[in-house]
C-alpha positions in Angstrom: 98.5 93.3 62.2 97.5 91.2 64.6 98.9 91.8 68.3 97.9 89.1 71.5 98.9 91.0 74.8 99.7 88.9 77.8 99.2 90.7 81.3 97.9 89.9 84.6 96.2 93.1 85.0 93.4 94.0 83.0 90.3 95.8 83.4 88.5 96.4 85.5 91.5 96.6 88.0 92.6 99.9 89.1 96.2 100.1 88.5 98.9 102.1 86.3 99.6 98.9 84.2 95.7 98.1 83.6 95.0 101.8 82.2 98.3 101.8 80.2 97.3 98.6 78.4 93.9 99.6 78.0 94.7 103.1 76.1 97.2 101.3 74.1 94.9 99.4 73.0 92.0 101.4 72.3 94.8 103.6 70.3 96.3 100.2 68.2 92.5 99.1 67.5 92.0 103.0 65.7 95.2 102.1 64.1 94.0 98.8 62.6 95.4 96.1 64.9 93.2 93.4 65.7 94.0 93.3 69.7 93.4 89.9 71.8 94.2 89.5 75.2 95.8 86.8 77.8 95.2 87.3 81.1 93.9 86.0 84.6 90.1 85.6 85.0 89.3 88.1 87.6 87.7 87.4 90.5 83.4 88.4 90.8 84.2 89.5 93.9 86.7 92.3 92.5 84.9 93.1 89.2 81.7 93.9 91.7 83.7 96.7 93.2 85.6 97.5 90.7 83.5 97.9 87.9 81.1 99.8 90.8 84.0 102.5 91.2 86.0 102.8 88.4 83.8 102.0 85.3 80.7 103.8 85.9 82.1 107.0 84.1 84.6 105.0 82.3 85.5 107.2 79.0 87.6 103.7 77.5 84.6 101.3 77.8 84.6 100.7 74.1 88.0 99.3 74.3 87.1 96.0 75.7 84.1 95.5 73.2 86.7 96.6 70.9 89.0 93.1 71.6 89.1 90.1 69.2 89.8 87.3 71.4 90.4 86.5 74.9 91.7 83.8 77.1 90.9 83.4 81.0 93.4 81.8 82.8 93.6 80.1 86.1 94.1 83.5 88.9 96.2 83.2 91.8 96.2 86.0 94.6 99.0 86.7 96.0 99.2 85.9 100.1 98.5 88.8 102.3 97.0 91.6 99.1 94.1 90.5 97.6 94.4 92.9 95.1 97.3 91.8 93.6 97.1 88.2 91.3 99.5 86.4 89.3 98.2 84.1 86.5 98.7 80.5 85.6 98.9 78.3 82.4 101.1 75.9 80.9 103.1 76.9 77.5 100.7 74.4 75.6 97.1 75.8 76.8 98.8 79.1 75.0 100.1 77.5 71.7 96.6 75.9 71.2 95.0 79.9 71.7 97.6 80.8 69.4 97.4 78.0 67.2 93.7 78.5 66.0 94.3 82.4 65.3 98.2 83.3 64.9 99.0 86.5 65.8 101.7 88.5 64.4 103.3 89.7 67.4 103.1 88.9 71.1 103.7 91.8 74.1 104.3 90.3 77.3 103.6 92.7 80.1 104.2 91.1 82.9 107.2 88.7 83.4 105.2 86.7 86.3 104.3 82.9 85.3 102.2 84.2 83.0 104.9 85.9 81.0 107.2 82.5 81.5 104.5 80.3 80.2 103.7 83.2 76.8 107.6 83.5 76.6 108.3 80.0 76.2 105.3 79.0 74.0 106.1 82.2 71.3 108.8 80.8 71.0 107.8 77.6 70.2 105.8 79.0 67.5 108.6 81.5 66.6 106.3 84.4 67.0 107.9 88.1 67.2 107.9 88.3 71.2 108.1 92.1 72.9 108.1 92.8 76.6 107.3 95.5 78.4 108.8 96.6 82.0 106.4 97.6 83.6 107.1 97.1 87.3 110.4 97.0 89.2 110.1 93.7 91.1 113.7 93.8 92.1 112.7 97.6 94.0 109.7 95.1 95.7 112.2 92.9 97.0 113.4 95.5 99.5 109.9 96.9 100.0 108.4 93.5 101.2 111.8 92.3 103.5 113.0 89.5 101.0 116.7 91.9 99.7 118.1 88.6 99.6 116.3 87.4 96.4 116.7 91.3 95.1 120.3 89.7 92.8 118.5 86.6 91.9 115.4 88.3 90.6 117.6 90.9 88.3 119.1 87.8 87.2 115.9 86.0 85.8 114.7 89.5 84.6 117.4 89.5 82.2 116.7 86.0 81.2 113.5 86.6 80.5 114.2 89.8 78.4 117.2 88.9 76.3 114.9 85.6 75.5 112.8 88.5 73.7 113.5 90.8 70.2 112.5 93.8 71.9 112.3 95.5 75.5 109.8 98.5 75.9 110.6 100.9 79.0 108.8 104.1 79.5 111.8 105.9 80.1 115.6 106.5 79.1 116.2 106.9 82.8 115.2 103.3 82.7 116.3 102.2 79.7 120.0 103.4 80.6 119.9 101.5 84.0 118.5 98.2 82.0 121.0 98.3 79.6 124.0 98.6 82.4 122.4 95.3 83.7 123.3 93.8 80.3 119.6 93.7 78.8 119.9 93.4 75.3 117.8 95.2 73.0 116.1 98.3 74.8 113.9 101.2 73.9 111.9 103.9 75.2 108.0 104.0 74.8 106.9 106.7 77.2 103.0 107.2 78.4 99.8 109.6 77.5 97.7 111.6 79.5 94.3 112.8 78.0 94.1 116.6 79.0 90.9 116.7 78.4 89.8 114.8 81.0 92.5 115.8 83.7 92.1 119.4 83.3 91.9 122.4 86.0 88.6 122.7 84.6 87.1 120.1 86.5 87.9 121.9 90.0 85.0 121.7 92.4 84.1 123.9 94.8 81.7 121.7 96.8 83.9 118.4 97.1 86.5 121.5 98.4 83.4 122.0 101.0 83.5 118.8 101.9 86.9 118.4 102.9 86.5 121.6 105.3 88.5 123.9 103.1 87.4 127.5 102.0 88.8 129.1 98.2 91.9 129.8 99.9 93.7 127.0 101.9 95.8 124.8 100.4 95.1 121.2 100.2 98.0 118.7 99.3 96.9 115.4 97.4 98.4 112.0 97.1 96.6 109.4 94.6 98.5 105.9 94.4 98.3 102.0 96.2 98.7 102.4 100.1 101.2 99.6 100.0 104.8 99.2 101.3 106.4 100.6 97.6 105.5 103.3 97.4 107.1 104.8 100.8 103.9 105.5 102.5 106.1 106.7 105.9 107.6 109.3 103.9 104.2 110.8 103.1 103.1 110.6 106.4 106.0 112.3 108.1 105.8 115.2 105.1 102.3 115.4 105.8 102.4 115.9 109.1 105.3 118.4 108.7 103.1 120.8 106.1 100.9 120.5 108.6 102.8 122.4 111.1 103.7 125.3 108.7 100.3 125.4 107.5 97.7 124.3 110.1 95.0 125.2 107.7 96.0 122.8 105.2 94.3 119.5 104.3 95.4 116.4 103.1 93.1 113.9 100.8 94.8 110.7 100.2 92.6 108.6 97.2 93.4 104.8 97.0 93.6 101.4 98.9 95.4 98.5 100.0 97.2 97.0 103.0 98.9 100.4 104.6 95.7 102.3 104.3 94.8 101.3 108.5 97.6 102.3 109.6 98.2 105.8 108.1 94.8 106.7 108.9 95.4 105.8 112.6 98.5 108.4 111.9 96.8 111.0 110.1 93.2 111.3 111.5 92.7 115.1 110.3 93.1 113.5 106.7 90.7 112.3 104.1 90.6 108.8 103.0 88.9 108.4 100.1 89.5 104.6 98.8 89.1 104.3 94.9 87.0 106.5 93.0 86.0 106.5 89.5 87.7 108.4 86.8 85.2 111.1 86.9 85.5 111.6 90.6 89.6 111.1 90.0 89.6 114.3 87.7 87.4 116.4 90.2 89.7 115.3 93.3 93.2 116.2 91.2 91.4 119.5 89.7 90.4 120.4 93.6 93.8 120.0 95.4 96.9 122.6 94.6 99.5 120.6 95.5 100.3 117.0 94.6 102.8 115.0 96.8 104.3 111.5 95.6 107.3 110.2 97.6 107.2 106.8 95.9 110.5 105.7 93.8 109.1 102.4 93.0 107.6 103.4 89.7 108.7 102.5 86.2 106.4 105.8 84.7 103.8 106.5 87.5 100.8 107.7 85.6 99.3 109.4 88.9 102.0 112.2 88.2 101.3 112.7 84.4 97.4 113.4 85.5 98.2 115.3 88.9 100.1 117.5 86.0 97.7 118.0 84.0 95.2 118.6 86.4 96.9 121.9 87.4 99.1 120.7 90.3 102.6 121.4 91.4 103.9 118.1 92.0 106.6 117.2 94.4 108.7 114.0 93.9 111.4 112.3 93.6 114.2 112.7 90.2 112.7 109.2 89.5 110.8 107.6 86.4 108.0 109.5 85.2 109.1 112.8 87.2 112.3 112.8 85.5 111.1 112.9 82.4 108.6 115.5 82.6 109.6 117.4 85.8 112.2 120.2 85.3 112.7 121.3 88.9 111.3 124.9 90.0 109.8 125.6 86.7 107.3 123.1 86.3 107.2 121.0 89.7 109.8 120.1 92.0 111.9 116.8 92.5 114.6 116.1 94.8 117.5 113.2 94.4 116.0 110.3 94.9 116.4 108.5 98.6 117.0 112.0 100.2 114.3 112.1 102.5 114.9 115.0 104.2 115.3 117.2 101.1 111.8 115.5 100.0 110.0 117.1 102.8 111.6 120.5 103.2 110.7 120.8 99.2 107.1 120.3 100.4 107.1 122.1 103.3 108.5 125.2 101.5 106.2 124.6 98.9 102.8 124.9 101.2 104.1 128.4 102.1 104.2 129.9 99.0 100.5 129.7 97.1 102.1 132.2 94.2 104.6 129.2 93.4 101.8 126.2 93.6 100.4 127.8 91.7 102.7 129.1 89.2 104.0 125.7 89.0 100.6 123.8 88.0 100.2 126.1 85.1 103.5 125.1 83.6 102.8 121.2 84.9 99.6 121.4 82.3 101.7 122.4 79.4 104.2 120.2 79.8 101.9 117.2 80.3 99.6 118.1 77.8 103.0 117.3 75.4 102.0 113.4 76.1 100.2 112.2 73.2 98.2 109.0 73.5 97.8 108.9 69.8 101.7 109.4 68.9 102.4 106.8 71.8 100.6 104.3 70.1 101.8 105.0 66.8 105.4 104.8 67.9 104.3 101.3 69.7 103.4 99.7 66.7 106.7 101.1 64.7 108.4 99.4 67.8 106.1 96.2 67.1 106.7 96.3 63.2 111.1 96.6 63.6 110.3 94.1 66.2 109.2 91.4 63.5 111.5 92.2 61.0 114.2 91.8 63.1 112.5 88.0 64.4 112.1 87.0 60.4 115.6 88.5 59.7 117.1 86.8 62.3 115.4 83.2 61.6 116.1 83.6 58.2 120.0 83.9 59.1 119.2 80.7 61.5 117.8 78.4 58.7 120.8 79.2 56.5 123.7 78.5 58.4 122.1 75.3 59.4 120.9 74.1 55.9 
């Protein structure tokens, strides 16, 4: 089989949606796919960085050696976040990629221009199209103060999606809510975690130095974007509360982007790391006891999967990811979502108890270590294979009542 993604994230970004992609494919290409890739050319500037901090450990290098074909197109950061582009082509610069290899399938990952332009030139071609959801841009609608585009946004979404033969969430918690919003044609493909490289093994006893904490003393961990989503006040104020139950603790926030100045004004005691690479990730997960993610933006949130894995009690909201893997008391805790003040009395409770944190991350690790990368991607490409035989099926029953 021959599969062309279309996303505008890609490696060497740091993001959930760039490492999903990226294991998917490095699974598919063991599988036998041929793997080729749409997507936005990045920016120098950002691979610099990027490749700098996330790369230079990076066990998935082979996977973009590993691709057949690829096609830069125009990038266009969005105003305000740097970080975060859209890409830009016209359906017939796609048909002409497509045109002088065919692939057998097309998986849309984003349903940006991008998406539009791969959506509408598949089917041109009348090529097996199958999206993914991979962010909730009607939950960004509130987050950035535009609610008033929130109904017309859920509106194109399920344009876009019914226009497809298949719609890929990473949970039935999704996949329930999509389907009440009368998206045709949903399933659920969840995500992997390798346990081998978020493990409790890779705890370390001299980065715990360096954040000022002895064997003993708790420290609570958040890893994510510092961006409006994913409720960044909420984490501050539950910070600061666990802080005044346990003046000992310490709090080591790992990531960037626009919010970053600001909670750091608010929580000076704390330790800002920025992006790390995956080696340093694992180390920074394995060293904390306690993993705290108030966001309910997320369609999986990988972050939780690996702060699982790594040993730590996670607290969160019922929400995505958390839902799915979280069963509440006996391997984490979640709260309903939107109830902020349950949120932070879970934490603060939490931070008094060491036997329970830890208690907790033991039975995290088992349950994440259930996530198979391998049996994800095998399911993907039964999702990819029904996918096509439902496109031929379907054109077949097109060409025969017209003839």
């Amino acid at each position: 089989m021959r599969l062309c993604i279309v996303s505008e994230t890609w490696s060497p970004e740091i993001n959930g949606v760039a490492h999903t992609l990226n294991r998917l494919c490095r699974e598919l290409t063991r599988l036998g796919v041929t793997v080729d890739v749409i997507r936005p050319k990045p920016s120098m500037a950002a691979d610099a960085t990027n490749v700098a901090q996330e790369r230079s450990q990076e066990p998935y290098q082979e996977t973009y050696q590993e691709l057949s074909q690829e096609l830069q197109v125009r990038r266009l950061a969005l105003p305000g976040y740097n970080a975060v582009q859209i890409g830009l082509a016209s359906p017939s610069q796609l048909r002409r990629f497509w045109q002088k290899q065919r692939p057998d399938s097309i998986y849309l990952a984003t349903q940006g221009p991008l998406g539009w332009a791969a959506r509408h030139a598949a089917r041109q071609l009348n090529i097996p199209l199958v999206a993914g959801w991979h962010t909730n841009f009607d939950h960004y609608c509130h987050d950035y103060g535009v609610s008033w585009l929130a109904a017309a946004t859920r509106r194109y979404l399920r344009y876009f999606h019914n226009g497809c033969d298949l719609t890929l969430v990473p949970t039935q918690q999704q996949a329930e809510a999509l389907r009440a919003q009368d998206i045709r044609d949903v399933k659920v493909l969840s995500r992997g975690i390798d346990g081998d490289i978020f493990s409790p093994a890779h705890r370390d006893d001299t980065l715990r130095e360096q954040w000022g904490v002895s064997e003993h003393q708790p420290v609570a961990l958040y890893v994510g974007r510092l961006a409006p989503e994913k409720n960044l006040a909420l984490l501050q104020e539950t910070l600061q509360a666990m802080s005044d139950v346990r003046p000992d603790m310490a709090h080591v926030i790992v990531g960037d982007g626009p919010g970053r100045a600001q909670l750091q004004k608010a929580l000076p005691d704390a330790h800002f790391t920025g992006f790390v690479n995956k080696q340093a990730l694992a180390r920074h997960y394995a060293s904390a006891d306690m993993f705290i993610f108030p966001s309910q933006s997320e369609t999986w949130g990988n972050v939780v999967t690996e702060a699982m894995a790594s040993g730590l009690a996670v607290v969160a909201y019922h929400h995505a990811a958390s839902a799915e893997l979280i069963q509440s008391r006996h391997n984490g805790i979640t709260v309903p979502p939107g109830d902020t003040l349950a949120f932070q009395q879970a934490a603060v409770a939490l931070c008094q108890h060491p036997a329970d944190y830890a208690r907790l991350g033991r039975t995290a690790r088992l349950r994440a270590l259930e996530q198979s990368w391998p049996g994800i991607a095998e399911q993907f490409l039964r999702y990819l294979q029904n996918a096509q035989e439902t496109h031929h099926a379907s054109a077949s029953a097109c060409r025969i009542r017209s003839s």
